[in-house]
C-alpha positions in Angstrom: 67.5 98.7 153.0 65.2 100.4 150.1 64.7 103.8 151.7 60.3 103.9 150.7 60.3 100.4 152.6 62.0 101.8 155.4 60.0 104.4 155.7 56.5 102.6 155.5 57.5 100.2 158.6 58.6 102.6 160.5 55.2 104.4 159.8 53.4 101.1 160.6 55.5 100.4 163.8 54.8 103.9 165.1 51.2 103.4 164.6 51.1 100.3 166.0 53.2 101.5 169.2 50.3 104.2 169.6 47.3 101.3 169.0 48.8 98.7 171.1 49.6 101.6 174.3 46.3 103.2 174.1 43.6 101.1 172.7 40.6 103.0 173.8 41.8 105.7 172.0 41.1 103.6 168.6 37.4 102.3 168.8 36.3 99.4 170.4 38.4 96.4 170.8 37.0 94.4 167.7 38.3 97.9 165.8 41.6 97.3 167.1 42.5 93.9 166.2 41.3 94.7 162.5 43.3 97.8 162.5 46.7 95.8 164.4 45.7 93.1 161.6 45.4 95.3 158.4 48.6 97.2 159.7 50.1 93.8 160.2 49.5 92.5 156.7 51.0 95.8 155.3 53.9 95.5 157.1 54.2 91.9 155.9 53.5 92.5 152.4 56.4 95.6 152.1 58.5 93.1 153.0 58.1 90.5 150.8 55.0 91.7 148.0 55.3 88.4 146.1 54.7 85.8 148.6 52.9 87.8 150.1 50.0 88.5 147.2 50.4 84.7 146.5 49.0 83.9 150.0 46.9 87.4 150.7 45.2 85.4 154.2 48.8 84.1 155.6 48.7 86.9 158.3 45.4 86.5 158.8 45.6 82.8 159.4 48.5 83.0 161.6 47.0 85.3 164.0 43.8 83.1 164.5 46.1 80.1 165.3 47.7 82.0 167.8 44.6 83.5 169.4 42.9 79.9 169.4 46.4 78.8 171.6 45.3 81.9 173.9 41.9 81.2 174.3 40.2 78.2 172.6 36.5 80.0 172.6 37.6 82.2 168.9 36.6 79.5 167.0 36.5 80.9 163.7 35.5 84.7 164.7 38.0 87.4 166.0 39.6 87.3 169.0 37.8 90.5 170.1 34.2 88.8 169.8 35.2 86.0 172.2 36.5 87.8 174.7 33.2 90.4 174.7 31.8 87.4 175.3 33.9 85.8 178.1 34.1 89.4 179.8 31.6 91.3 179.3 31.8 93.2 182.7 35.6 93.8 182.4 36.2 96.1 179.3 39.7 96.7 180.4 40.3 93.4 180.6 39.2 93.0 177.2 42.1 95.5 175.9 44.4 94.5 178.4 44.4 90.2 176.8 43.2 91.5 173.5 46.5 93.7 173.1 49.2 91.9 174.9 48.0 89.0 172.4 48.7 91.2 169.1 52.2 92.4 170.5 53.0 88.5 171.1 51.8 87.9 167.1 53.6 91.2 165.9 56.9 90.3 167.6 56.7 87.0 165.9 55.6 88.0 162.3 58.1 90.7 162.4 60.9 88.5 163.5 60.2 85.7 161.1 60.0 88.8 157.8 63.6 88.7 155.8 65.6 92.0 155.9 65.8 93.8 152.8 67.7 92.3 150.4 68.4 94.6 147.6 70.2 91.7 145.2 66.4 90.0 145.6 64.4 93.2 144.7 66.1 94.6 142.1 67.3 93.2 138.6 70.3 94.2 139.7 72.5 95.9 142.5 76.2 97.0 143.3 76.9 97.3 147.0 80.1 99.0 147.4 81.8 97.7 151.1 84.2 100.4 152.8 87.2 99.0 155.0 86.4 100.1 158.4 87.4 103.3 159.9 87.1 104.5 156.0 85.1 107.1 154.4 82.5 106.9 152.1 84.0 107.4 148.4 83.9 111.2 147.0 80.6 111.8 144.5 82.6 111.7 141.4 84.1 107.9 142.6 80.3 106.4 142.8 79.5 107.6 139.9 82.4 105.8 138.3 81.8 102.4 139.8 78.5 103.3 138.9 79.3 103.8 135.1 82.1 100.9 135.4 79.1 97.9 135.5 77.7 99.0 132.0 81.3 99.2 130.8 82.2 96.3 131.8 78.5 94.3 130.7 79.1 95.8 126.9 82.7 94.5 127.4 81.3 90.6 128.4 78.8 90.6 126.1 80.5 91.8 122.8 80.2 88.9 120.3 83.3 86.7 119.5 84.5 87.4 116.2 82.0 90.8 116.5 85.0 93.5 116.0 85.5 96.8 118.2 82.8 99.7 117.8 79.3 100.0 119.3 77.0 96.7 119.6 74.2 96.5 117.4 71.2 98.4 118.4 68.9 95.6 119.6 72.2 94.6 122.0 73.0 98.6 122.9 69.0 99.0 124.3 69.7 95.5 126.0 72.5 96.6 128.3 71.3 100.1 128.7 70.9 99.6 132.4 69.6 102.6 134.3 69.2 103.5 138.1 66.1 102.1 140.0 66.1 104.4 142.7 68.5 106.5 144.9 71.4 105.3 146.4 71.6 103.6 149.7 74.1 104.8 151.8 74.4 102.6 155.0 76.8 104.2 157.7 79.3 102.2 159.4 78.0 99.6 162.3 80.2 97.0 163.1 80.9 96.4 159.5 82.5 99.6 157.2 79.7 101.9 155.6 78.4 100.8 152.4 76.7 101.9 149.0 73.8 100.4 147.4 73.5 101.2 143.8 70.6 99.5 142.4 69.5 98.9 138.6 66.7 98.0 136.5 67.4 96.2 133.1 65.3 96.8 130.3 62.6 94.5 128.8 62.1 95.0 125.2 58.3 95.0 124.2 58.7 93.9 120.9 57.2 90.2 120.9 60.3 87.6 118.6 58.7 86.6 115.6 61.8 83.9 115.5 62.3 81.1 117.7 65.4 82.9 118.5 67.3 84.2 121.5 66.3 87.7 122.4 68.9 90.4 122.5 67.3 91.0 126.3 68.4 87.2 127.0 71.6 86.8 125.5 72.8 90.1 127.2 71.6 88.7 130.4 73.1 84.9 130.0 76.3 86.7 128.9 76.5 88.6 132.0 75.2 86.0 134.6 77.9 83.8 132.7 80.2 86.4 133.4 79.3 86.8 137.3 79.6 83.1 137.6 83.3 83.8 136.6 83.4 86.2 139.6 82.3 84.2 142.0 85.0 81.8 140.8 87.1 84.0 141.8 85.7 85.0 145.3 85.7 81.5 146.2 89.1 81.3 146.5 88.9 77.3 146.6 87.9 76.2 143.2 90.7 75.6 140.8 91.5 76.7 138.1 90.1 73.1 135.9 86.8 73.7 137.2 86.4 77.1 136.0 87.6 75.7 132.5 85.5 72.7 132.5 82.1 74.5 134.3 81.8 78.0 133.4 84.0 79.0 130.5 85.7 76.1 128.4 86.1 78.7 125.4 90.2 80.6 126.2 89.6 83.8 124.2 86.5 84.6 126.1 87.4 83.1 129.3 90.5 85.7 129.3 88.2 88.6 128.2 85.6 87.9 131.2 88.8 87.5 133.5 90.1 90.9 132.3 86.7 92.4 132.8 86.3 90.9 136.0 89.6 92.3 137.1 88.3 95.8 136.8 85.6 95.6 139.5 88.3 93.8 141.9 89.1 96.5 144.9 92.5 97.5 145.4 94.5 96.2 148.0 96.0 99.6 149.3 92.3 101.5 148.9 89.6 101.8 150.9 87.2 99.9 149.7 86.8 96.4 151.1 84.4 94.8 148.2 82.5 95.1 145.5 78.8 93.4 146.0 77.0 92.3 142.6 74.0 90.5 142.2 70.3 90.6 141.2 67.0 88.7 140.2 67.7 89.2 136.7 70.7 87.3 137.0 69.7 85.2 139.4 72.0 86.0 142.7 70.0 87.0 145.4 72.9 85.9 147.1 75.6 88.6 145.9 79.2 87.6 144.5 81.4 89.2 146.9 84.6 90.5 145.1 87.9 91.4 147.3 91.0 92.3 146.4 92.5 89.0 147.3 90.7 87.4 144.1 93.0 89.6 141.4 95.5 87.0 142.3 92.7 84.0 141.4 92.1 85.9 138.2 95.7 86.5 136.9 96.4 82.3 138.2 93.7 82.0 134.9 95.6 83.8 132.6 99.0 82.3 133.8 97.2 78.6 133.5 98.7 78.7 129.7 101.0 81.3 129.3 104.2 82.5 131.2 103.9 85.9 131.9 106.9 88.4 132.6 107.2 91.4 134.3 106.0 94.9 132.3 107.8 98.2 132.3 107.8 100.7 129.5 107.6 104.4 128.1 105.5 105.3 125.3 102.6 107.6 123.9 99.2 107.0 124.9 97.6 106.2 121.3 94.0 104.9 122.4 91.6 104.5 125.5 88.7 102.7 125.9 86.9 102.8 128.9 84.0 101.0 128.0 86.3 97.5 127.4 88.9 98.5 129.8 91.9 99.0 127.6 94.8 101.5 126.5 97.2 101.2 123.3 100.6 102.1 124.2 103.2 103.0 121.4 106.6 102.9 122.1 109.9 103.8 120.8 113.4 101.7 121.2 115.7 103.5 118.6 114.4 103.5 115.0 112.0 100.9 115.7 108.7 101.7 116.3 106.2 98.8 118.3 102.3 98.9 120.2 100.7 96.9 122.9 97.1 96.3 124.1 97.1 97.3 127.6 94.1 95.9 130.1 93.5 97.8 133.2 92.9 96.2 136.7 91.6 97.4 139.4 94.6 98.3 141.2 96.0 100.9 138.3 95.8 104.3 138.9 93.8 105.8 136.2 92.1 108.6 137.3 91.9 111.6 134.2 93.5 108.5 131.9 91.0 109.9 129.1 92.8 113.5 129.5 96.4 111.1 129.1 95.6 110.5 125.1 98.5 111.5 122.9 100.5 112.2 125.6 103.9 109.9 127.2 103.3 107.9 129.9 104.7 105.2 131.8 103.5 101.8 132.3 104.0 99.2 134.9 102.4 95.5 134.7 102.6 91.9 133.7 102.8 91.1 130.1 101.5 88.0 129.0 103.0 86.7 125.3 99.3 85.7 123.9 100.0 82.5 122.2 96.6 82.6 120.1 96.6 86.4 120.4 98.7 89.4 120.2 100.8 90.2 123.5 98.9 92.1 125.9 99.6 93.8 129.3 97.6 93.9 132.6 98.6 96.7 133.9 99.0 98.0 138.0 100.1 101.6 137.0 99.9 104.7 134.2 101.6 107.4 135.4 101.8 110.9 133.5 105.4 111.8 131.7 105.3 115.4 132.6 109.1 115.6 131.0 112.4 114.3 130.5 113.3 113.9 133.7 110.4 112.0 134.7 110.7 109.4 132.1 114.4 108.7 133.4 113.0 108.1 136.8 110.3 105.8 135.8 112.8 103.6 133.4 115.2 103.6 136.5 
């Protein structure tokens, strides 16, 4: 739950609590109904500030209905005035139906208010699921996941055809996503402890002088495009023709988004159970919930037209980018001299792969042979050469 709307209800509720035990403390009892009301609407509107300004008397309304079910003499005036009225010799009385009325209505309102949902609030949000029993990731790990969902939204929406190097500027300002308040940490009940990481996306205030697609809108159809290939992969039912025919007929980007998407995939032996992504901007209120089982849905894609074959080899470390998720291994057989694009998934072990440049390494994975595209590998493994004797054990 957003931390400030946390705090304000449980500010309202402990005022209320106070109202609704002592009324005579609080004024007379037409006083307290307008301040249980007012408090009432607040606590409404925290919850949901759109429908809630769309229909400013809805709380309002709904209380008279329920005070006319109570006691038919309201009419159209406050609850409070009636019951002056009807009993004007018992004051206590007057407190006593007046507040057992509002803590009916409040149980109700409150009960029919939606939970926070941070995928509705926020343009968008990354709700990172721990296995139970398993504890919250270390600072620097966050931070990375963090990071890894503007990597991976410059990755998606490159341009076909567009080349490697930074986006134009117009597209850079368009992904440059940045934090819309703290993190949510949410400890362990029932369910493992999560993260919330939420997002706002920038909204360029430049009017289009062209009839054209915004930057700001192609960034975000790329990216919903993309997360609609993550659900596919969630679903776990879906094959592999309908991902093809409703989401991504085009192969070269279907395999890139596939590759992407394999980078935010948990990994079966860690601790983290799955990755949440969703938002208004990209229309999921209801989030795409990645688990590690779906790296086997993804890889099914790639397999759909090539036959891939198992991936082990030595080499030096030539390039790594992090920001679309791949390595360029060199390797050496003899006098002749050959490189591979390596992809990383979610299950590799690349912690300090930056500090690996130039260095020998090993590299376990599946390599597919690309028949419109150079062979590339997906890899499950890097490892550090430290020396000679190392590199034997890996090739063994």
């Amino acid at each position: 739950m957003n931390p400030l709307r946390r705090q304000i209800e449980a500010r309202i509720d402990e005022v209320l609590d106070g109202l609704l035990l002592a009324p005579q403390m609080n004024g007379p009892p037409d006083g307290v109904e307008l301040q249980a009301l007012l408090l009432l609407e607040l606590r409404a509107f925290v919850a949901r500030p759109e429908a809630e300004s769309r229909h400013p008397r809805r709380v309002f309304e709904a209380w008279l209905r329920l005070a006319r079910a109570r006691c038919p003499e309201v009419g159209n005036s406050l609850m409070a005035m009636a019951l002056t009225r009807l009993r004007s010799a018992d004051a206590e009385g007057q407190y006593s139906e007046l507040t057992a009325a509002l803590a009916d209505f409040r149980r109700e309102l409150i009960g029919e208010l939606p939970p926070d949902n941070p995928f509705a609030t926020y343009d968008l949000a990354l709700a990172v699921r721990m296995k139970k029993g398993k504890a919250l990731p270390p600072a620097a790990k966050v931070g990375a996941l963090y990071g890894l969902v503007g990597q991976v939204m410059r990755s998606v929406v490159r341009p076909k055809g567009g080349g490697r190097g930074k986006l134009s500027r117009d597209h850079e300002d368009a992904i440059a996503i940045r934090p819309a308040g703290g993190f949510e940490i949410v400890p362990e009940n029932g369910v493992g402890a999560q993260i919330v990481m939420p997002f706002a996306w920038p909204t360029s205030t430049q009017g289009q002088l062209i009839a054209n697609e915004s930057a700001e809108d192609t960034v975000r159809r790329t990216f919903a495009r993309f997360v609609d290939v993550a659900a596919w992969a969630s679903d776990g039912v879906e094959p592999v023709e309908s991902l093809i025919q409703q989401v991504v007929s085009e192969e070269s980007t279907r395999t890139r988004m596939v590759l992407d998407a394999m980078r935010l995939v948990p990994s079966v032996t860690g601790d983290i159970e799955a990755l949440e992504l969703g938002g208004r901007a990209i229309q999921r209120e209801l989030p795409v919930k990645l688990r590690a089982q779906a790296q086997d849905r993804l890889l099914g894609v790639l397999r759909h037209q090539q036959t891939p074959i198992a991936f082990s080899a030595t080499g030096t470390l030539r390039m790594v980018d992090l920001d679309e998720g791949r390595v360029r291994l060199r390797m050496v057989e003899g006098e002749k001299k050959s490189s591979i694009e390596v992809w990383l998934s979610s299950g590799s072990a690349f912690d300090g792969l930056s500090a690996m440049l130039g260095r020998d390494v090993a590299i376990e994975g599946t390599r597919f042979p690309g028949e419109r595209r150079a062979p590339f590998v997906v890899a499950t493994r890097v490892n550090l050469i430290d020396s000679a004797e190392d590199a034997e054990d890996a090739e063994d």
